[in-house]
C-alpha beads as a LAMMPS data file, in Angstrom:
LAMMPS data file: protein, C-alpha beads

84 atoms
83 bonds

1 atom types
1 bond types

-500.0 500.0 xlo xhi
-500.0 500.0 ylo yhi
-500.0 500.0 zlo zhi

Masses

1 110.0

Atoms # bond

1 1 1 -112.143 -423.666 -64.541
2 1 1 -114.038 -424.117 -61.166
3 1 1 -116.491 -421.448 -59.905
4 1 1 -114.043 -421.064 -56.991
5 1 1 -111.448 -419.544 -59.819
6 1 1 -113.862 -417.899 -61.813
7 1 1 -115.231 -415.953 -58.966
8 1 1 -111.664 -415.259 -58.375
9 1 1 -110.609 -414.201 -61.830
10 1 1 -114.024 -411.669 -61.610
11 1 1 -113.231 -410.408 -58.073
12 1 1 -109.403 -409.465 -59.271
13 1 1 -110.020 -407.862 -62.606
14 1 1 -110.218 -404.802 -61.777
15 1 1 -106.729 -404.891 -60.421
16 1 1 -105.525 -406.564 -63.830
17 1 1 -103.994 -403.149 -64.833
18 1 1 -102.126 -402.866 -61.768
19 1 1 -101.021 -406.456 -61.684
20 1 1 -99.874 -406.227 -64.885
21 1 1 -98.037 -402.883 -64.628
22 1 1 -96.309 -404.986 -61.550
23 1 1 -95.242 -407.707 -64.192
24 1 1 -93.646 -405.286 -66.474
25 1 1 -91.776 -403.634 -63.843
26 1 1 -90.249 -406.553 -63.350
27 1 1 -89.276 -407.263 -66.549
28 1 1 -87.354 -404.299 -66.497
29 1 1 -85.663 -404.565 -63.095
30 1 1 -85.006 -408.293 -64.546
31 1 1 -82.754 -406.841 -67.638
32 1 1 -81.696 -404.325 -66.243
33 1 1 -79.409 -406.283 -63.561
34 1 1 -78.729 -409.139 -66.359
35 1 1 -76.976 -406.009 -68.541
36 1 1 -75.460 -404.491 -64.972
37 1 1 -74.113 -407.730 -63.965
38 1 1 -72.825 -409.107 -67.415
39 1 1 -69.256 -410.165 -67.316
40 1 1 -68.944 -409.138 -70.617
41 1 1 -69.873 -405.454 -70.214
42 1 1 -68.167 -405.092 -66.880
43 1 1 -64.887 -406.128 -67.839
44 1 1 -65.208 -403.422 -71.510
45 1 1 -66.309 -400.645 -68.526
46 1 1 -62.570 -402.126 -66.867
47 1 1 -60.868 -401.763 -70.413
48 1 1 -62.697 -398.140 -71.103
49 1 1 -61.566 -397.162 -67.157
50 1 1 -57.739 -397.957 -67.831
51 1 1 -58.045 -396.150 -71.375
52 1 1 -59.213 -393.452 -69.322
53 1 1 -55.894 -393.436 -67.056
54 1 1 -53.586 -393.973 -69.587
55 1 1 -55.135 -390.907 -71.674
56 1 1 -54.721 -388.421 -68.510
57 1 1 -58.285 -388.054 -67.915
58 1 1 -58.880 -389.445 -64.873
59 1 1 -56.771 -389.115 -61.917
60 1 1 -55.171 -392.685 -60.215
61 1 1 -57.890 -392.338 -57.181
62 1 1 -60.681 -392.027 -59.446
63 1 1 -59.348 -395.416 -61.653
64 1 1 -58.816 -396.901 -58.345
65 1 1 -62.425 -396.219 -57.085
66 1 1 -63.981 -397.420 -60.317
67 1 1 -62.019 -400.262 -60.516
68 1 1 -62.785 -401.749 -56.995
69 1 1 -66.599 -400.956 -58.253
70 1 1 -66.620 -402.630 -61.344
71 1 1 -64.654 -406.016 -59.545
72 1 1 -67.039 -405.968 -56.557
73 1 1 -69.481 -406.156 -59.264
74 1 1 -68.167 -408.494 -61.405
75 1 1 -67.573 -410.847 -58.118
76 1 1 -71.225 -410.610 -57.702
77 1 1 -72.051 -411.363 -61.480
78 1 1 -69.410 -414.586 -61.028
79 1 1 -71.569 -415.843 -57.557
80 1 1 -74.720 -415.380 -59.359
81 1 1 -73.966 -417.070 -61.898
82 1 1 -72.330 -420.033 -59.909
83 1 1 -75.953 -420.090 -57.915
84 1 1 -78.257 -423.066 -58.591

Bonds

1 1 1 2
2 1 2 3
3 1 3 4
4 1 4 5
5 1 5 6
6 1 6 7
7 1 7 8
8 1 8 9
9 1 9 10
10 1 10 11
11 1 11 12
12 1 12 13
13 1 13 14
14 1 14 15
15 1 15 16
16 1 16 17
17 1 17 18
18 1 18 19
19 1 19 20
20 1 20 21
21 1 21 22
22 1 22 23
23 1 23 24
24 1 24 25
25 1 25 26
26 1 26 27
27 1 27 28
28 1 28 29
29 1 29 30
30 1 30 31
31 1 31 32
32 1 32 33
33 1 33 34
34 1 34 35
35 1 35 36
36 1 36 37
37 1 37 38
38 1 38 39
39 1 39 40
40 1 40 41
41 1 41 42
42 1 42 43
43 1 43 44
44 1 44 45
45 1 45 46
46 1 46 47
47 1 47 48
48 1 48 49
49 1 49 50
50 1 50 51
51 1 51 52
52 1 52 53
53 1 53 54
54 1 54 55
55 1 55 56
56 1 56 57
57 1 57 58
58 1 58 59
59 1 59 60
60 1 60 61
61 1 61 62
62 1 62 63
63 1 63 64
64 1 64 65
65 1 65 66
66 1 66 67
67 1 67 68
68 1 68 69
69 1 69 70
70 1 70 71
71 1 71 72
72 1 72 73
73 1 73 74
74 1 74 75
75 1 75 76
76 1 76 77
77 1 77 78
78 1 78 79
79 1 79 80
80 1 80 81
81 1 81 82
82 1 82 83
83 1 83 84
């Protein structure tokens, strides 16, 4: 380590807390889209939406609504996924 860094490393501690709060924010943002984009979960939120119709308690707008949701996001979880 080169005084250059170590100077560095001394200057920034003080902000360690804060740069590490940062870091597990991020975390959390992180798995929190992987579960809100998983194919997997969207498509049993699809199943659990059309249970829903079929059982009377939603109305056919509020299916509809949900369902163009869930698609748009499952559209998004199929183009992220396709990204390099």
């Amino acid at each position: 380590m080169g005084l250059t860094s170590l100077v560095k490393e001394v200057v920034l501690l003080p902000f360690a807390p804060v740069r590490g709060s940062f870091w597990v924010m991020e975390q959390i943002v992180d798995e929190a889209e992987r579960q809100y984009y998983d194919p997997a979960a969207i498509r049993a939120e699809l199943a659990r939406l059309e249970e829903q119709l079929e059982a009377g308690e939603i109305d056919e707008d509020t299916f509809d609504r949900g369902e163009d949701e869930l698609l748009d996001r499952l559209q998004h979880a199929t183009e992220r996924t396709n990204q390099p």
